[in-house]
N, C-alpha and C positions, 0 to 999 in steps of 0.2 A: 504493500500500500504506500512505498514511497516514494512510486513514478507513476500517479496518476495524469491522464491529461484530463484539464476542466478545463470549463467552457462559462461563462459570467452571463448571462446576458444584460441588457441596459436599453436605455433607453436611446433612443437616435440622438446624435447628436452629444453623446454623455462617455463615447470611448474612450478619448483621450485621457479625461477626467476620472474614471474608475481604472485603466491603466496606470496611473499616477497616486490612486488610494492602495491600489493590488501590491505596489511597488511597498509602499510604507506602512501596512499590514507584515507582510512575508520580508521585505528585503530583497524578493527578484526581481529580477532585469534580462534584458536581452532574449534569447533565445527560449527561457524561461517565462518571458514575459510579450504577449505579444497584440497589439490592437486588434480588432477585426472589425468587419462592418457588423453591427446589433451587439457588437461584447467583448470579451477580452479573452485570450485563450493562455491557459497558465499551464506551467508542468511544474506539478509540484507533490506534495505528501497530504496522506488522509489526515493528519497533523492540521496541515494550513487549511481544506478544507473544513473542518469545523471553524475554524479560526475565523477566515471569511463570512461564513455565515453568521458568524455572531459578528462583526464589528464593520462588515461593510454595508455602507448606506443608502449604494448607489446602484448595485448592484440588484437583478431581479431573482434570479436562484444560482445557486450552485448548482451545474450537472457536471457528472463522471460519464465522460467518454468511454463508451467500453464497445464500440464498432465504426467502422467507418468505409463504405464498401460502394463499388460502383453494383447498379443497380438496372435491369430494364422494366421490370413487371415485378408483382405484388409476390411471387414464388420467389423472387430474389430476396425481397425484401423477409419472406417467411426462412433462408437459409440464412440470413446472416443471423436472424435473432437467433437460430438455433444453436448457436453457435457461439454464443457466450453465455460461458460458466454461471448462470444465475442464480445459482447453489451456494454459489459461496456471497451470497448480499443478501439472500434472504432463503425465509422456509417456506413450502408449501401451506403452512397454517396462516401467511399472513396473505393480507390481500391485495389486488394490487391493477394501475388502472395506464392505459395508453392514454399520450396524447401523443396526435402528430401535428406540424406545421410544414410548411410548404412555400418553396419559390420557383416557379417555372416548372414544375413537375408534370410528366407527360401523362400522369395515371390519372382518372375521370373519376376516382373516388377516394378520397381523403379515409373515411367511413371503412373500406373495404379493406385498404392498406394498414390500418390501427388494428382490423378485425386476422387479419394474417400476422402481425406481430402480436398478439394475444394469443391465438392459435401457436406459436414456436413457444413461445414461454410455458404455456399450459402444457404443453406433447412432453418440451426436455424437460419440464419437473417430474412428469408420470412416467417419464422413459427410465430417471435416474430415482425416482425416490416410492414409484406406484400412485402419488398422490396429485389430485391438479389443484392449483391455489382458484379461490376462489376473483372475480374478479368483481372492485366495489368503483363503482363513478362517482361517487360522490363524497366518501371519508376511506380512499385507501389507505393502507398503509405506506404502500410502496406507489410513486408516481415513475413510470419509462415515457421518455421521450424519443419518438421520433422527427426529424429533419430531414426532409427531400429537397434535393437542387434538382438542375436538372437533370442530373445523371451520377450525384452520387447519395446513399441514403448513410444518415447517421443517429444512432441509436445513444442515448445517454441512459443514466439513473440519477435521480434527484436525491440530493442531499436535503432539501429546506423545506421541503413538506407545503405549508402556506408559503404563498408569495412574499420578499424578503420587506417588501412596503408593509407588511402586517408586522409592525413594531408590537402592541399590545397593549399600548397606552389609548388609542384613538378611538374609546367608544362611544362619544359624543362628537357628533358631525351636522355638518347644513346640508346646503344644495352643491352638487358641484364639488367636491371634495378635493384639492388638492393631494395627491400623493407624496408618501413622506418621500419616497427614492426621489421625487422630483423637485420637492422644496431642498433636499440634499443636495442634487446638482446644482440648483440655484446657488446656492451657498458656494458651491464650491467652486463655481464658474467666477463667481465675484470675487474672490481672493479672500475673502474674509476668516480672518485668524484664529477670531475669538477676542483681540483685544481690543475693540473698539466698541461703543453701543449698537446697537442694530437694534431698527425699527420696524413693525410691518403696520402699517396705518390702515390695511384692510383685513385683518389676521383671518377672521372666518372661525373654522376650529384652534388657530392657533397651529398648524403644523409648520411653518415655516420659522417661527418665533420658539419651538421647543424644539424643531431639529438643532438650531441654533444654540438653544439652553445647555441640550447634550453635548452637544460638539466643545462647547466652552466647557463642559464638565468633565469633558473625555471618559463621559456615561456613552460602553457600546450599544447599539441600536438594538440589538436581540438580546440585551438582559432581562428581558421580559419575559420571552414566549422560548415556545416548543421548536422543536426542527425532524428532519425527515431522517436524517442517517441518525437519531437515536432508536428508530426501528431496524437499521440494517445491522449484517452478523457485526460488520470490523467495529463497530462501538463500543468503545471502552467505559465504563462510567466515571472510573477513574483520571481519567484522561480529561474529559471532558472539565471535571469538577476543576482541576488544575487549572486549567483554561480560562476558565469562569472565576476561579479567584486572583487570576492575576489581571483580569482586564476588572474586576471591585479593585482592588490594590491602587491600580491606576487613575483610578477617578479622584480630581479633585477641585477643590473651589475655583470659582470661576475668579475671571480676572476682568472683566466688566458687566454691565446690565443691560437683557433682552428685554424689550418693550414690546407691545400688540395694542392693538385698538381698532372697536369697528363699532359704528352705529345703532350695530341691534344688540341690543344688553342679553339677549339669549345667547350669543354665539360667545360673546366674554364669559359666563356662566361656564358654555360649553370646552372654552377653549382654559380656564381655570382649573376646571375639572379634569383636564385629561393633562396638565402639567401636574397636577400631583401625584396621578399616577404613570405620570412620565420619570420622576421624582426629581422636577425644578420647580416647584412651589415656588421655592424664595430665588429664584434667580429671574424668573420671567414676568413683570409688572405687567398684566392685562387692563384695559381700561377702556369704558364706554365711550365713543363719540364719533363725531362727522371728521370725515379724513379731509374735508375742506376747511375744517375749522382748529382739528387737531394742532398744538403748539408744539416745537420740536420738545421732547425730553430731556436729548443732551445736547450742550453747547457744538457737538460735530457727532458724525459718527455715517454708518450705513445705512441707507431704508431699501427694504426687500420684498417686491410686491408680486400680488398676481394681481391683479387690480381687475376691478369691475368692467363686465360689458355687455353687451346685450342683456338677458333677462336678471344678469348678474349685479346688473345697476342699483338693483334695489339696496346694496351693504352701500352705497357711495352718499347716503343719507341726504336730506330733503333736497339738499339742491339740486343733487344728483337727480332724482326724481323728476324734478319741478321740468327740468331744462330735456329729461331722456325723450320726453312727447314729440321733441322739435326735430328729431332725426330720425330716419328709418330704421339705422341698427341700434339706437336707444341708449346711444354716448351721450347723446345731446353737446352743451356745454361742459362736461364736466370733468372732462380730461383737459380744457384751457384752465379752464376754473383751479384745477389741482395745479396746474404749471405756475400760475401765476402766486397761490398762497405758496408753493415753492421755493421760488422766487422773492419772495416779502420776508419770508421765516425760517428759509433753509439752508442761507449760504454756508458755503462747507462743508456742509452732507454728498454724499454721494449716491442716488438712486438706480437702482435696477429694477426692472418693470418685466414680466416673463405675459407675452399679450400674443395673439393668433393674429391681431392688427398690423398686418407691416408698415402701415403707414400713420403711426399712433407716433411717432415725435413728429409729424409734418400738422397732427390736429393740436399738438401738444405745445407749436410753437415751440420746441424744442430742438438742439441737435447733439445726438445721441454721441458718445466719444469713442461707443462699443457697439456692436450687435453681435447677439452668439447665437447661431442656431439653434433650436431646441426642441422636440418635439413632446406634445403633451397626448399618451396616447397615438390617436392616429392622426391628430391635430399638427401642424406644422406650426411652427411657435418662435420669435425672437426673443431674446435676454435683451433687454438695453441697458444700457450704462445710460446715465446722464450727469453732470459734476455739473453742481448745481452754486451759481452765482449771485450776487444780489441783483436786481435790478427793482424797478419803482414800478408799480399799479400805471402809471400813465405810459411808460414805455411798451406794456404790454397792451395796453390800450389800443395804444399808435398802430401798432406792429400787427392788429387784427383788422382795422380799416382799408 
């Protein structure tokens, strides 16, 4: 188990950036360490494996590569499953469930290909043990992954059980949830340290203000919850537990203060609630009000948004509202309106905004000094930077005429 190949996946646009956490997790590089399109591909020990699951943030699962085979038809894909040792990761008594994914793949049934790689696992369990595991879609034990290109199929076994965004702190939520892996890349696309204040003036549940909290507490992201390879054979419990107590060892007081604030005093509730059982109660100040009216907290520091749009306008409070009626996608005025209180009360700060708008600093009267690609979901999405200046209510005035 100490030449496993794994495979990260992440979110479009977040490779680099989880190549760069894989790196100062493990300590590999180079050949050990490698970008891909959708993830990062590591050669590494069942060791860092659990490792990563517990402390990366950006990451969506660990899988263990255990096939990798050129492929023409669904019978190719039923030999190669048969064909890995699946005896030694799990028993016939535990359960266990396909999923496949697909890019350019010549087969006309997703459905039929997952039911052929379920058929080789079930046959090589009863060929070598007499027993067939049962198989469950909804709480397996075991998840296998398949990945078709167009001409080669690749089989994994998941390590992380729930997706790696299910921290275990977040069970108060709105509309529209931000994901924690993506409030992480936020974060970490902005360079932010941990030593400066950071703000988010539309928090919502507050996941980008406590991925923050943690991060400053260098609290890892899965001290919370469960994972998938405490069901497979190679799990040591011992192992594990060591692991677990040197990433509590590591945690410590933070070195400045996370802020949050949004208009609707349910979501401050919400996002309260799920910092304490994040455990930054005392590091993260949540606070009711209008992000147009809200005063900066600290004399400088970061603000880190997903900021309101379309039906989302409703957290951007009354003015927000008042003004959403006057546009067809339901900004209205209120993306000038935020530029401008900016402007008046923010020199110094520096702003990132994560919007599907690409043209939200040309409404903003703005110009961006960054943009970072970024997708949310299937959503295609910009990071802006904007380093924000004084200027006076009449210049912004002028500058709209």
């Amino acid at each position: 188990m100490n030449q496993l190949q794994l495979f990260l996946p992440c979110a479009a646009g977040v490779e680099e950036l989880l190549a760069e956490e894989v790196h100062e997790i493990t300590g590999l590089q180079g050949e050990d360490l490698r970008s891909h399109r959708g993830g990062v591909l590591v050669r590494s020990s069942w060791r860092d494996a659990m490792r990563l699951n517990l402390h990366s943030r950006l990451a969506q699962r660990v899988l263990i590569e255990l096939s990798n085979t050129p492929y023409r038809n669904e019978q190719d894909l039923y030999e190669a499953a048969s064909n890995i040792a699946w005896e030694i990761w799990f028993t016939p008594k535990q359960s266990f469930k396909i999923e496949v994914t697909a890019q350019h793949s010549p087969l006309t049934s997703l459905n039929f290909a997952a039911l052929k790689v379920k058929d080789a696992v079930a046959d090589r369990f009863r060929f070598k043990t007499g027993v067939r595991p049962d198989v469950n879609t909804q709480w397996p034990d075991v998840r296998i992954y398949l990945h078709l290109t167009t001409e080669r199929a690749t089989v994994y076994i998941d390590t992380s059980g729930d997706a790696l965004f299910k921290r275990g702190w977040r069970e108060d939520k709105g509309d529209a949830p931000l994901k924690e892996t993506l409030a992480a890349a936020m974060i970490a696309a902005s360079g932010w340290d941990g030593t400066t204040p950071l703000y988010d003036p539309c928090c919502g549940s507050g996941t980008i203000a406590i991925e923050a909290a943690q991060i400053a507490c260098n609290i890892a992201p899965g001290s919370l919850r469960r994972f998938g390879f405490e069901k497979l054979l190679p799990f040591q419990p011992h192992v594990w537990s060591a692991i677990q107590e040197q990433a509590h060892a590591a945690e410590h007081e933070p070195q400045t203060q996370i802020f949050g604030s949004d208009v609707a005093f349910r979501m401050v509730d919400f996002s309260t609630r799920n910092a304490e059982r994040a455990g930054v109660a005392g590091v993260v100040e949540f606070r009711g009000g209008d992000a147009l009216q809200r005063m900066p907290p600290a004399e400088s520091g970061v603000m880190l948004l997903n900021p309101p749009y379309g039906e989302r306008i409703e957290v951007a409070g009354v003015a927000g509202r008042r003004e959403a009626a006057q546009t067809e996608d339901g900004s209205g005025d209120f993306f000038p309106q935020l530029a401008t209180h900016w402007k008046r009360n923010y020199a110094g700060w520096t702003a990132w905004m994560l919007t599907p708008d690409l043209k939200l600093p040309g409404k903003m009267r703005l110009k961006e000094s960054r943009r970072v690609p970024m997708w949310n979901g299937p959503i295609e999405c910009r990071l802006f930077k904007f380093d924000m200046v004084a200027g006076s209510a009449r210049r912004t005035t002028d500058a709209a005429k």
